[in-house]
C-alpha positions in Angstrom: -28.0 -30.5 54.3 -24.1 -30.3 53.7 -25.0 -31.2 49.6 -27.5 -28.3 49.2 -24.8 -26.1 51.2 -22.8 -27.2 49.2 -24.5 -27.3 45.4 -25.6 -23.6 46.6 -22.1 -22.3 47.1 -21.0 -23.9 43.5 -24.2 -22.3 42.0 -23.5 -18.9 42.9 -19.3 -19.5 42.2 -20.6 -20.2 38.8 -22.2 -17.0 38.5 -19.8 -15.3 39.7 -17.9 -16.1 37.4 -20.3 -16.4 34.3 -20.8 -12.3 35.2 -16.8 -11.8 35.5 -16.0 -13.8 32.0 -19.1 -12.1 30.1 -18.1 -11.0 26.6 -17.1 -7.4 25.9 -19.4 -5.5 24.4 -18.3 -4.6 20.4 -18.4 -1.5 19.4 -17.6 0.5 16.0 -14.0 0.6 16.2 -11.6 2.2 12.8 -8.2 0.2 11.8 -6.0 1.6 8.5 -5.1 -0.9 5.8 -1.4 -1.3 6.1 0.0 1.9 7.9 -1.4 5.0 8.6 2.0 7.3 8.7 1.8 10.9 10.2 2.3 13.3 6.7 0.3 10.4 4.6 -2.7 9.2 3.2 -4.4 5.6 4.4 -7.1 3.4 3.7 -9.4 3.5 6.6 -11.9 0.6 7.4 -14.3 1.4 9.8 -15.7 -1.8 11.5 -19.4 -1.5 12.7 -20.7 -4.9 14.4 -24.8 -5.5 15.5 -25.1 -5.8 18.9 -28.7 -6.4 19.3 -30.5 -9.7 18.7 -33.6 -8.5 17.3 -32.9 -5.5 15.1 -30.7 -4.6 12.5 -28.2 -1.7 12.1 -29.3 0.7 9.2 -27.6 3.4 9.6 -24.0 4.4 10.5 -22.6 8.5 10.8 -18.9 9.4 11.0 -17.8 12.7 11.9 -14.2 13.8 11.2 -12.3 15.6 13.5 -12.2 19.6 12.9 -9.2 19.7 15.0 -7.2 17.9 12.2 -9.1 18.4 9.3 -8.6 16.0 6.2 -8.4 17.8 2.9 -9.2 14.5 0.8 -12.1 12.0 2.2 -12.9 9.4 -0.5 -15.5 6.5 0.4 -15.4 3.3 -1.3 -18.8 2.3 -2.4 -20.3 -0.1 -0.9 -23.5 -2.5 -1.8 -26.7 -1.8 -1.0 -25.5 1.3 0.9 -25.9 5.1 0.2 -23.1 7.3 0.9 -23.5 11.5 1.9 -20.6 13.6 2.5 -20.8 16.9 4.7 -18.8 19.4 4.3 -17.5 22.5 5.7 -16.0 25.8 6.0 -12.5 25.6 7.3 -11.7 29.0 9.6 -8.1 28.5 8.7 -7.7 27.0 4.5 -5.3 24.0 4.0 -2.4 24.4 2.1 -2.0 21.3 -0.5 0.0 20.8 -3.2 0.8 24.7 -3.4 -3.6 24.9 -3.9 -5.8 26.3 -0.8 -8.1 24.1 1.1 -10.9 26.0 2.2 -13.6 23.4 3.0 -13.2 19.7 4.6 -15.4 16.2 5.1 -16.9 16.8 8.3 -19.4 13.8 8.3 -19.9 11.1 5.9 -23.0 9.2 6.5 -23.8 5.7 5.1 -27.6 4.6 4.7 -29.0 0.8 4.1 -30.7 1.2 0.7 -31.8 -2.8 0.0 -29.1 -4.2 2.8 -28.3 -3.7 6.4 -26.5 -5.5 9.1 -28.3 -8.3 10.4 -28.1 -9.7 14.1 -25.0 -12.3 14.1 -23.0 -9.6 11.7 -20.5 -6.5 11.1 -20.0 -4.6 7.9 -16.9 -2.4 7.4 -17.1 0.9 5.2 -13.4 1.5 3.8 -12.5 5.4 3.5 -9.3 7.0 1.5 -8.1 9.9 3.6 -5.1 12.1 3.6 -2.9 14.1 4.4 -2.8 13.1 8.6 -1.4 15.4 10.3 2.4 15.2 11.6 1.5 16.9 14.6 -1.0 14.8 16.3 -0.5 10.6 17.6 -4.3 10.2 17.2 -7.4 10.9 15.5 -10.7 10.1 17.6 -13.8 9.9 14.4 -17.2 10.1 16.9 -19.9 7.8 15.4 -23.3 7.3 15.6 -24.9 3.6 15.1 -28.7 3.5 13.8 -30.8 0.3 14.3 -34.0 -0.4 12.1 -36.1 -0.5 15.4 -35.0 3.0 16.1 -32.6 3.0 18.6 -29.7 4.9 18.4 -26.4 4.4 19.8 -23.7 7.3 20.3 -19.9 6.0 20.1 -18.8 9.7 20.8 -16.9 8.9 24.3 -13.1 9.9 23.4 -10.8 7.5 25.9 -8.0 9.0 28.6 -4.6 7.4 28.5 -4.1 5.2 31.0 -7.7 4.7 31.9 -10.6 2.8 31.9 -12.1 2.4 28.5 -15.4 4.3 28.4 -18.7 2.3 27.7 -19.6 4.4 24.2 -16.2 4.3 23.4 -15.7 6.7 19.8 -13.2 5.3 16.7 -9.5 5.5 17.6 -6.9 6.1 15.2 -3.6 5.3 15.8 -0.7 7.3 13.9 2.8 6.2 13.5 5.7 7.9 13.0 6.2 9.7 9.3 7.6 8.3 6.2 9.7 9.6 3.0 6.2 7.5 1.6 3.6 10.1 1.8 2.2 9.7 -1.5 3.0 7.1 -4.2 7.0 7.8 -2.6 7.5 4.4 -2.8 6.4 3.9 -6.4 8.7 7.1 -7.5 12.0 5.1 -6.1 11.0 2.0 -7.8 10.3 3.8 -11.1 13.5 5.5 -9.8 15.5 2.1 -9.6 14.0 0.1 -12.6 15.1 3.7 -15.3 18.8 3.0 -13.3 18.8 -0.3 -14.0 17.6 0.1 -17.3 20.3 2.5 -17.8 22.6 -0.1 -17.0 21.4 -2.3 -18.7 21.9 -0.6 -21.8 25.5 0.7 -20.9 26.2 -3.2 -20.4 25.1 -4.1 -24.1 26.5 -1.3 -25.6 29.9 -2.6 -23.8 28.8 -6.2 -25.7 28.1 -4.7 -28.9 31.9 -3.0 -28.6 33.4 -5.1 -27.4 31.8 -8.1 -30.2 32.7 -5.4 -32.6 36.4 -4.8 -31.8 36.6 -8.8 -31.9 35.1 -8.4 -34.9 37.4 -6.1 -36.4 40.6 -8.0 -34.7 39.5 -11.2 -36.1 38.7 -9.2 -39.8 42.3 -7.9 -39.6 43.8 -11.0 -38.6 42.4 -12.9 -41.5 43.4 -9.8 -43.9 46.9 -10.2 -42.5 46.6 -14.4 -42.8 45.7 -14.1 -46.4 48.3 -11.2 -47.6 50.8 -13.6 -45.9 49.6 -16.9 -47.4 49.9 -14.7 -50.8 53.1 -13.5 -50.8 54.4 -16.9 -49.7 52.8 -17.9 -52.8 54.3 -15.3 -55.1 57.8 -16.1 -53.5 57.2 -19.9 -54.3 56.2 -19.4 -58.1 58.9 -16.9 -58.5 61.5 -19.7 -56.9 59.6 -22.5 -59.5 60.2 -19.8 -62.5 63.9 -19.3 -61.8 64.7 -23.0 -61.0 62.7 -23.8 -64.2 64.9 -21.3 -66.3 68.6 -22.6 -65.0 67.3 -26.0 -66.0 66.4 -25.2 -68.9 70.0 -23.6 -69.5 71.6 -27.0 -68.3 70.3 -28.8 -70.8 71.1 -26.7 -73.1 74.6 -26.8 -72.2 
């Protein structure tokens, strides 16, 4: 009697604790490549798992927020995927690169065309963006998850700070804080840095060349000097051999 007491209590203490431990559910979550700086432009990957064990997810929706509208939205292609952008009329226009925005990606929408995500699997869809906004710590992109069997699941819940996380929970980006790097900045200053150092590079071998020509010219000069020496030594020598020859010659006659 104690052992069945006993076996029961350890039966339901199991699952107890089976229920407590269960895996979280996955949902379609959104993560940037690198950074994603307030002011700059990212690559986004949006990460969209299969939750079900006997259908396959076909279809996966994306809005963009219309609060912080993106003025460039490029999707990378990928396999066996079709990919539709939405667009639409902004009620106030964009200002980039001294051109007016007047229309943003609102949705982009990828279909399975001869591939899907099987049970067991996730697929991520990467996404250029840009410019994020400097005035915002977040971007929330609501999604929609479409399964071959029909069934649709909304990911369009937008979390609260400092509470529970909700059970459709939408996409969460996360901003940091802004860069000098908005766009290619960091390629500039290199380009920037390798023309210095070019530029030194070339004021150090034209200080070479000047300086192997002014050794050059001192060594030239110093031979000239060497040889006009060597022949006026000469000169003084044959003129000495003449005049000693001639009062010889005088001596004898004598």
């Amino acid at each position: 009697m104690k052992l069945s007491r006993i076996a029961l209590a350890g039966g339901v203490a199991a699952s107890t604790v089976l229920l407590i431990a269960g895996p979280a559910a996955a949902h379609v979550s959104v993560q940037p490549v690198g950074e994603a700086a307030k002011g700059g432009y990212a690559t986004l990957n949006f990460k969209v798992p299969n939750e079900r064990d006997q259908a396959s997810t076909v279809k996966l929706e994306v809005n963009f927020p219309a609060d912080h509208p993106l003025s460039s939205v490029t999707p990378q292609a990928v396999p066996g995927w079709d990919i539709k952008i939405d667009k639409s009329k902004l009620d106030k226009p964009l200002e980039v690169h001294g051109k007016k925005i007047t229309e943003a990606v609102s949705k982009v929408t990828w279909t399975a065309d001869d591939s899907e995500i099987a049970p067991g699997y996730f697929q991520q869809f990467p996404v250029s963006v840009g410019a994020l906004p400097e005035d915002a710590d977040q971007l929330v992109f609501k999604a929609i998850q479409t399964y071959d069997n029909k069934e649709v699941v909304r990911w369009i819940e937008e979390p609260t700070e400092g509470g529970e996380e909700p059970d459709s929970p939408a996409p969460v980006l996360k901003l940091s804080a802004a860069s000098d790097d908005h766009h290619g900045g960091g390629a500039a200053d290199d380009a920037k840095k390798a023309d210095a150092k070019e530029g030194d590079d070339h004021k150090a071998a034209d200080t070479a060349a000047s300086t192997k020509e002014t050794h050059a010219a001192a060594s030239s000069s110093s031979s000239d000097t060497t040889a006009r020496t060597l022949g006026i030594i000469g000169i003084v020598i044959g003129v000495a051999g003449v005049a000693f020859g001639v009062l010889a010659g005088r001596r004898r006659s004598a």
